[in-house]
C-alpha positions as CSV (number, residue, x, y, z in Angstrom):
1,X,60.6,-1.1,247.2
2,X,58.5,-3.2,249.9
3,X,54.8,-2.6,248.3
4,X,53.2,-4.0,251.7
5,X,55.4,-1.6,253.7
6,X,54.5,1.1,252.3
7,X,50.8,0.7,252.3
8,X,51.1,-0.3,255.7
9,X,48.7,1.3,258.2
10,X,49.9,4.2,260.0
11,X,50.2,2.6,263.8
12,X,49.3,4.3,267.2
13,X,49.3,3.1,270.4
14,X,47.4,5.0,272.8
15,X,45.5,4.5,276.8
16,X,43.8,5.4,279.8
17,X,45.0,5.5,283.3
18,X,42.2,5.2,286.0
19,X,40.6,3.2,289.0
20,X,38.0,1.3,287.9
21,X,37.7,1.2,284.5
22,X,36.8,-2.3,283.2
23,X,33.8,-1.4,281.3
24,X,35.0,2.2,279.5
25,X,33.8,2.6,276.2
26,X,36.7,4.5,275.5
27,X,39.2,2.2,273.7
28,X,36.2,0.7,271.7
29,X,35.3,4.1,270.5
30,X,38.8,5.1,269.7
31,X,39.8,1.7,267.8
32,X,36.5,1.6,265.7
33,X,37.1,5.0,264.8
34,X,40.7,4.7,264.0
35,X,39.9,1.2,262.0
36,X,37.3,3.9,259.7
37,X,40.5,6.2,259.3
38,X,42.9,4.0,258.0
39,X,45.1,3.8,261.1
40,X,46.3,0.1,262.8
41,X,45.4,1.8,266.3
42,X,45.8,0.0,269.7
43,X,44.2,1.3,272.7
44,X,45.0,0.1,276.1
45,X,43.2,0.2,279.9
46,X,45.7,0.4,282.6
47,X,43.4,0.1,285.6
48,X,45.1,0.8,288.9
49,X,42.8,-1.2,290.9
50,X,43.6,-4.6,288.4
51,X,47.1,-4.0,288.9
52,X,47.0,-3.4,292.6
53,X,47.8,0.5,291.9
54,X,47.3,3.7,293.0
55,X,47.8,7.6,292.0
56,X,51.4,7.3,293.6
57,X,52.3,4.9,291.1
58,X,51.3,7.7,288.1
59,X,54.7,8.9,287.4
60,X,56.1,5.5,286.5
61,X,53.2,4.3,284.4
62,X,53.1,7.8,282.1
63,X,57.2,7.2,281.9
64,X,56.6,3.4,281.0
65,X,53.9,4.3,278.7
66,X,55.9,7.3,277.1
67,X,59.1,4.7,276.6
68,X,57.0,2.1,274.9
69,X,56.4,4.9,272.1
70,X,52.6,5.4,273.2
71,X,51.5,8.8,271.4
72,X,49.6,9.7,274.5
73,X,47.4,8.8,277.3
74,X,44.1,9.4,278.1
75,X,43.7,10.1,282.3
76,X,40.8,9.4,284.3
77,X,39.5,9.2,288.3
78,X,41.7,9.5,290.6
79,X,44.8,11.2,288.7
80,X,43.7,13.8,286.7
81,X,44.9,16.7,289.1
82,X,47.7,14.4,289.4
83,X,48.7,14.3,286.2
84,X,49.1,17.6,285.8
85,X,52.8,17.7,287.6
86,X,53.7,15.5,285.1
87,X,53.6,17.2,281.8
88,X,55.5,19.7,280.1
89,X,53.2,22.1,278.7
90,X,49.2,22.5,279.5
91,X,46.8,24.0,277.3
92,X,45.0,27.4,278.1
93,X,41.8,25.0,279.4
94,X,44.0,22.8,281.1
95,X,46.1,25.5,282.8
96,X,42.4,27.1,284.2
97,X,41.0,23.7,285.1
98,X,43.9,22.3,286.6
99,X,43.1,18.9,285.6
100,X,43.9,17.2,283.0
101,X,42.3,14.0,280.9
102,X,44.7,13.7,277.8
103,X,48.4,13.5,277.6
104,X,50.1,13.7,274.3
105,X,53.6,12.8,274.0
106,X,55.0,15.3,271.3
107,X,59.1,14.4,270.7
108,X,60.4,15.2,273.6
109,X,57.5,16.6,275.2
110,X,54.1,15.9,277.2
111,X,51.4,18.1,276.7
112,X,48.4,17.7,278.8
113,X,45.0,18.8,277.6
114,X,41.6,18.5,279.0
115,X,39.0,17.4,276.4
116,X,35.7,17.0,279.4
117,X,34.7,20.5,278.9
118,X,34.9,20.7,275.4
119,X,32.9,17.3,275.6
120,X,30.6,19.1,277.3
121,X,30.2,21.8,275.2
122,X,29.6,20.8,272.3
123,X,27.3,18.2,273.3
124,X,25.3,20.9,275.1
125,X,25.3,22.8,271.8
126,X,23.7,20.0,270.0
127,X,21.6,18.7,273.0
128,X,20.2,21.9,274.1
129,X,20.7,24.5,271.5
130,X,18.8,28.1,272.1
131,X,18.5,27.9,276.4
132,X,18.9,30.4,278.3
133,X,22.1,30.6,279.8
134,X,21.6,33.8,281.9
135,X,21.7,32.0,285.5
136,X,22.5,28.7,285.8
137,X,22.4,26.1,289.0
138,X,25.4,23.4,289.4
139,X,25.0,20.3,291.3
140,X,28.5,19.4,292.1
141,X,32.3,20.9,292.2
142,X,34.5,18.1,291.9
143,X,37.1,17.4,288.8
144,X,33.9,16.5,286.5
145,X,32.2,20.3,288.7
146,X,35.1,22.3,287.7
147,X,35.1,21.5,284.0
148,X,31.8,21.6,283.0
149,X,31.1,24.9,285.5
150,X,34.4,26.0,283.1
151,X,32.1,24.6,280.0
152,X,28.9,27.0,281.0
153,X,30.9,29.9,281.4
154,X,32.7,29.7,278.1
155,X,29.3,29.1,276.7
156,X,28.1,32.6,277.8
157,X,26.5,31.7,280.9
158,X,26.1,34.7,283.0
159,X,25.6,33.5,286.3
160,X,26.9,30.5,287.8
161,X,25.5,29.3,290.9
162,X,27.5,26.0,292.5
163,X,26.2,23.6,294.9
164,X,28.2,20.8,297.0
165,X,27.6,18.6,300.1
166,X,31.4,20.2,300.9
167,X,30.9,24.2,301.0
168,X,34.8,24.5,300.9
169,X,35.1,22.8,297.4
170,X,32.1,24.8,296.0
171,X,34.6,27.9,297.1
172,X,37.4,26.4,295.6
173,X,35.6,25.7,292.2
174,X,34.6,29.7,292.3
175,X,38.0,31.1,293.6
176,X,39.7,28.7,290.7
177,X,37.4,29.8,287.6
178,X,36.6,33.7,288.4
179,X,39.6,34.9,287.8
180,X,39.3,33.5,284.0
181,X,36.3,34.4,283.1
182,X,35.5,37.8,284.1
183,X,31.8,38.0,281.8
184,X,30.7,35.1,284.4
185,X,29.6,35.3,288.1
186,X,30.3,32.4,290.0
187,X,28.8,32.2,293.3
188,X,28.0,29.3,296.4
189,X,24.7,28.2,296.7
190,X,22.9,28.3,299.9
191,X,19.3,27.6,299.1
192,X,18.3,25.1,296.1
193,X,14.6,26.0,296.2
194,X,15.2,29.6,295.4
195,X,17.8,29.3,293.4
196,X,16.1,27.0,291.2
197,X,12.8,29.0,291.1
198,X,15.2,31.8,289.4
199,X,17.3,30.0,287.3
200,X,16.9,28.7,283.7
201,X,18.8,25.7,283.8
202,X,20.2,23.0,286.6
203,X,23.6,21.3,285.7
204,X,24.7,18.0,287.7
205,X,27.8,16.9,288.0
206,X,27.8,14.3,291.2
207,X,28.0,10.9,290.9
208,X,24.5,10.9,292.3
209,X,22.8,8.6,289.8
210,X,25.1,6.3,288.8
211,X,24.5,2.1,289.0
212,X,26.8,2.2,292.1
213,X,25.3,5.7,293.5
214,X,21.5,5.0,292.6
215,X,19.3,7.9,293.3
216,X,18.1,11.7,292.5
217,X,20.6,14.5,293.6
218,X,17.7,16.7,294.5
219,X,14.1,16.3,295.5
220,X,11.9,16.1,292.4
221,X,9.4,18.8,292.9
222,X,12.3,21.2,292.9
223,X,12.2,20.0,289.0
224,X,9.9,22.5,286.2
225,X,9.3,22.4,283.6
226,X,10.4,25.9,282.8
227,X,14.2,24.2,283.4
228,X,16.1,22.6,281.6
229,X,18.5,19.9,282.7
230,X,22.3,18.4,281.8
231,X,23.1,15.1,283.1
232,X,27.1,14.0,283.2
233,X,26.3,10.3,284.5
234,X,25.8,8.2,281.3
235,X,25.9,4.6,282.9
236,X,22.7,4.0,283.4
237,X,21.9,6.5,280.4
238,X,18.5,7.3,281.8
239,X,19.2,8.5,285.6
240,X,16.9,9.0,287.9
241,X,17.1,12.7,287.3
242,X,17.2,12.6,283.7
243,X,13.9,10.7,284.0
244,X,12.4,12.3,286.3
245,X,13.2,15.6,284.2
246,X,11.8,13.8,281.4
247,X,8.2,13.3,283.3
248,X,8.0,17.3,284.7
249,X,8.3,18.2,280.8
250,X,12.1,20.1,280.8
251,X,14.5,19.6,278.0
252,X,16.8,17.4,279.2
253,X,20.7,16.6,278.3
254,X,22.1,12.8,279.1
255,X,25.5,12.3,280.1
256,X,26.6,10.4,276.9
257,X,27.4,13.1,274.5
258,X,29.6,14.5,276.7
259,X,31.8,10.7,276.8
260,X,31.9,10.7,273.2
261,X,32.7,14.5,272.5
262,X,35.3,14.1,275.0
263,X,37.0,11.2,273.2
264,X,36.1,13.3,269.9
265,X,38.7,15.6,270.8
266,X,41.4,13.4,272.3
267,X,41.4,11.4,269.0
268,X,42.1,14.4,267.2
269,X,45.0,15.2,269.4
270,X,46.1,11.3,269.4
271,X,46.1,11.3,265.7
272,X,45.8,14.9,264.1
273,X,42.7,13.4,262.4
274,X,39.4,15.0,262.7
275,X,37.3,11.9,263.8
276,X,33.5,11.2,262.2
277,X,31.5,12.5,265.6
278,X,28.0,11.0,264.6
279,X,30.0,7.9,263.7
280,X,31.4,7.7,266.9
281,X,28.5,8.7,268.5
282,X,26.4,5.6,266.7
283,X,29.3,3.2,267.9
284,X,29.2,4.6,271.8
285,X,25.0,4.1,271.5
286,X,25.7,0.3,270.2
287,X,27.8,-0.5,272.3
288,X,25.9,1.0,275.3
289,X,22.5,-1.3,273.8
């Protein structure tokens, strides 16, 4: 019997798909975490923009990637709606979101899965524990919109109020998630001031914020301190809005729980392992400093 084979690591290969994507933290978090869990796991970014790419090309980099034994992908901007032709099975979240952010390749199989809500979640649940969830404002109904709108309702929100520069995809986002969650009221906003002044908590999801989109989504003395406030951006950390929050008194949420929580789950489905979250979490905040 080989000794060193058989206390060989167990070895995954795993990656993400996206435009753009040079500086994830992603396959950092992932390796470190498999490294901690006894697994000899390679994670690989597959940036469409460095390979002169785009979501067309999606079908043959998800069959490459499944032919070179990969256990699964991770999918980001632009291809998550994409990706969802391309799998065999989707989970219930997946099937109501209509978006996916994980593949796993299971025999002869693809499952897609969509860990951004989840993410969400349960960094809301930690972040913000004991808020009022009775009406909620959203900034935002984009991919990112859709899952985190999907997030609130499954927390027991029950009143969903959606905002968007495009009135047509605020009405998609509510004609998509009503019908599957019938304890929630989705509905388009029309007026931020009022709608603020009666809600509990205000939600962004544009990419208002971030280093290449500097700025506040809203004007600031629409902020109180009675709200409180979730952030998805997480680079820069510290947005305008989660800042300016900050400085009217509200609890405030930043977008990086929901990056790790996300890639929480997807290593579980990677790897059947549950993954250390705090130890993850400690990584993602090193690596961010």
């Amino acid at each position: 019997m080989n000794t060193q084979a058989a206390i060989a690591p167990r070895q995954l290969h795993v990656g993400l798909i996206g435009a753009g994507i040079g500086r994830s933290l992603t396959p950092a978090m992932h390796m470190r975490e498999g490294e901690h869990c006894g697994l000899s796991y390679r994670y690989d970014l597959i940036d469409l923009d460095a390979r002169g790419l785009s979501v067309s090309d999606l079908p043959a980099l998800v069959d490459e990637a499944e032919a070179q034994g990969f256990a699964g992908l991770n999918i980001t901007h632009p291809c998550k709606q994409a990706a969802v032709a391309l799998v065999d099975k989707l989970s219930p979240d997946a099937q109501a979101l209509r978006s996916i952010n994980t593949i796993v390749f299971d025999g002869q199989r693809r499952i897609g899965h969509n860990t951004d809500w989840w993410g969400f979640a349960e960094s809301f649940r930690r972040g913000l524990a004991g808020v009022s969830l009775d009406h909620v404002v959203q900034l935002g109904a984009g991919g990112a919109g859709v899952a985190v709108a999907h997030a609130v309702a499954e927390m027991g929100a029950h009143s969903v109020e959606i905002f968007d520069l495009d009135p047509s995809r605020a009405q998609a986002l509510v004609d998509q998630l009503q019908p599957a969650h019938a304890t929630c009221r989705f509905s388009i906003g029309h007026d931020l001031a009022a709608a603020l002044d009666a809600a509990d908590g205000l939600v962004h999801a544009t990419p208002t914020g971030m280093a290449a989109h500097p700025g506040l989504p809203l004007d600031a003395q629409l902020l109180s301190d009675r709200l409180w406030v979730a952030e998805i951006v997480y680079f820069p950390i510290e947005t305008e809005l989660v800042k300016r929050a900050r400085q009217t008194g509200c609890r405030v949420l930043d977008g990086g729980g929901m990056a790790v929580f996300q890639a929480v789950k997807a290593f579980e489905l990677f790897t059947g392992i549950r993954p250390a979250a705090e130890r993850m979490m400690q990584h993602f905040n090193s690596l961010r400093a």
